[in-house]
N, C-alpha and C positions, 0 to 999 in steps of 0.2 A: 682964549683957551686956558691962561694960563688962571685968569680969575677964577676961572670954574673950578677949574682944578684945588686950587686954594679955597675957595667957598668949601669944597667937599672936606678935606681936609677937616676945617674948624668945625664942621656939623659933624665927623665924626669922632672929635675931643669931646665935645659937647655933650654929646650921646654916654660915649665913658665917661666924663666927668661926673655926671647925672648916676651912672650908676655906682659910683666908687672910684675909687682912684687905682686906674689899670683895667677895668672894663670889663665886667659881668653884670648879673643882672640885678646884686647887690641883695644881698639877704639870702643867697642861694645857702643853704644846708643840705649836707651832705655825711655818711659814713663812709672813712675814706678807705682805700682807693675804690672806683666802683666795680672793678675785679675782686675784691674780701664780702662785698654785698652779695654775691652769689654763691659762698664758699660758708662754710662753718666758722672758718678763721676770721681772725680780726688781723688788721695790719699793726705790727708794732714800729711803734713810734721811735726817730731814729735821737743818739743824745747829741750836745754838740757843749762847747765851750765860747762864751764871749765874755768881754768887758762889761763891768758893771758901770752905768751913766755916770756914777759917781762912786767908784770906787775899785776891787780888785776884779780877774776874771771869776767870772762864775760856769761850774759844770750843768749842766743839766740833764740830768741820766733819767727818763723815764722807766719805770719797771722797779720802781725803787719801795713802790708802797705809799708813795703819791699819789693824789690826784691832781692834775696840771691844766692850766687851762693859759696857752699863750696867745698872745696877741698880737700881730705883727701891725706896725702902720709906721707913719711918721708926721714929723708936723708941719709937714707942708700940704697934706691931705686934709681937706675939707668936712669927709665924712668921718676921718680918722677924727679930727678934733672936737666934731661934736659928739661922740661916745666916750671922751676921756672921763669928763665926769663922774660917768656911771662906773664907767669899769674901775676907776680908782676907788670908788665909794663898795663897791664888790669885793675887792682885792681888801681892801681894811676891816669888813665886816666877816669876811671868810676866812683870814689870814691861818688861821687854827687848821682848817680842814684845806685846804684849796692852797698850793703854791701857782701863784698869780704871776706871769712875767709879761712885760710888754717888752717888744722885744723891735727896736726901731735901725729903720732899714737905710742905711747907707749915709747916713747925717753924721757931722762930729759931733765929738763928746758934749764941748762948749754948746753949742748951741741946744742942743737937748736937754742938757742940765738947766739953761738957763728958763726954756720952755715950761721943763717941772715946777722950777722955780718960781715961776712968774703966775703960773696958776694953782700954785698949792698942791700940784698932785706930789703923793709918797709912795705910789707903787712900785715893786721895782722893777727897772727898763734897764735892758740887755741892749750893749751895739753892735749890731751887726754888720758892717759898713762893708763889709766885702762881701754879703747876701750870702752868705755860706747857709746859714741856718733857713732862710726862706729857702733858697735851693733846695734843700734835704726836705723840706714840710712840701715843697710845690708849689708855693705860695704866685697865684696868676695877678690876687687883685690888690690892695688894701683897702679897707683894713679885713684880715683872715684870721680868724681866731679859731685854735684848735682846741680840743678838749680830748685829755686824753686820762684812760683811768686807770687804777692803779697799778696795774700790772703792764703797764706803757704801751695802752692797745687804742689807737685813736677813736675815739666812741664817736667823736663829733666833728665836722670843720663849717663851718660859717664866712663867708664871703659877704662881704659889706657891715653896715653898720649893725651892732646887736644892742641888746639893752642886757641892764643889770636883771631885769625880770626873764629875759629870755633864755642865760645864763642858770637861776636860780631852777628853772622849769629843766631844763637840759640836765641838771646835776642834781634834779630831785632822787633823795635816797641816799646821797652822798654828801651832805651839808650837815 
């Protein structure tokens, strides 16, 4: 009984692992919440404050005349580390119009920094080590990247891995 039990178990890490790290169906997109989908309104986007990976805290006040587009993951997440690439290559090429934050969940500083480090990314990444900020976004899966526009009204959330293309289509009109 007890195998069984255990069997079930790892088939259903498996199953979430496959779809993202934390278990959706990974690529879900959505305008959030899906109460403002039926409303006129738009949900606006809440701000919060974290440490920079390498450096002071940072605010982040949506509503500001930004457009924002955060990323939540971390790098012990599989699907998380294969979009780093892109989304860093987005975040440098957008830098002008697009505040970029990746914003990594519950890891120390050390080890994140050293993460960047080690694969050249310059984006900048926010810690959130106490989940404050994915609390506030509702974050269920990683990697969930929100897009929010300038008047800090969440246009977009994406669940699972995105690309730099998917991103560039999403924010067409505003690049």
């Amino acid at each position: 009984m007890k195998a069984k039990m255990i069997l079930t178990a790892l088939f259903a890490s498996a199953v979430l692992l496959a779809a993202g790290c934390g278990g959706s169906s990974g690529g879900a997109q959505t305008n959030a919440p899906a109460s403002s989908q039926a409303s006129a309104q738009k949900a606006a986007a809440p701000g919060f404050t974290l440490k920079e990976a390498a450096g002071p805290e940072r605010t982040v006040q949506p509503g500001d005349g930004k457009v924002y587009v955060i990323n939540f993951w971390a790098t012990w997440c599989p699907p998380c580390r294969s979009e780093m690439p892109e989304l860093n290559t987005f975040a440098q090429k957008h830098k002008e119009k697009v505040q970029f934050y990746g914003v990594n969940l519950q890891e120390e500083g050390d080890k994140v920094q050293g993460f960047l480090k080690d694969n050249g990314y310059t984006m900048p990444v926010l810690l959130d080590q106490e989940g404050k900020a994915a609390t506030l976004y509702k974050v269920r899966v990683i990697p969930t990247t929100v897009i929010l526009d300038e008047k800090g009204n969440i246009l977009q959330r994406h669940e699972g891995v995105i690309t730099a293309q998917q991103l560039e289509t999403l924010l067409k009109g505003k690049l």
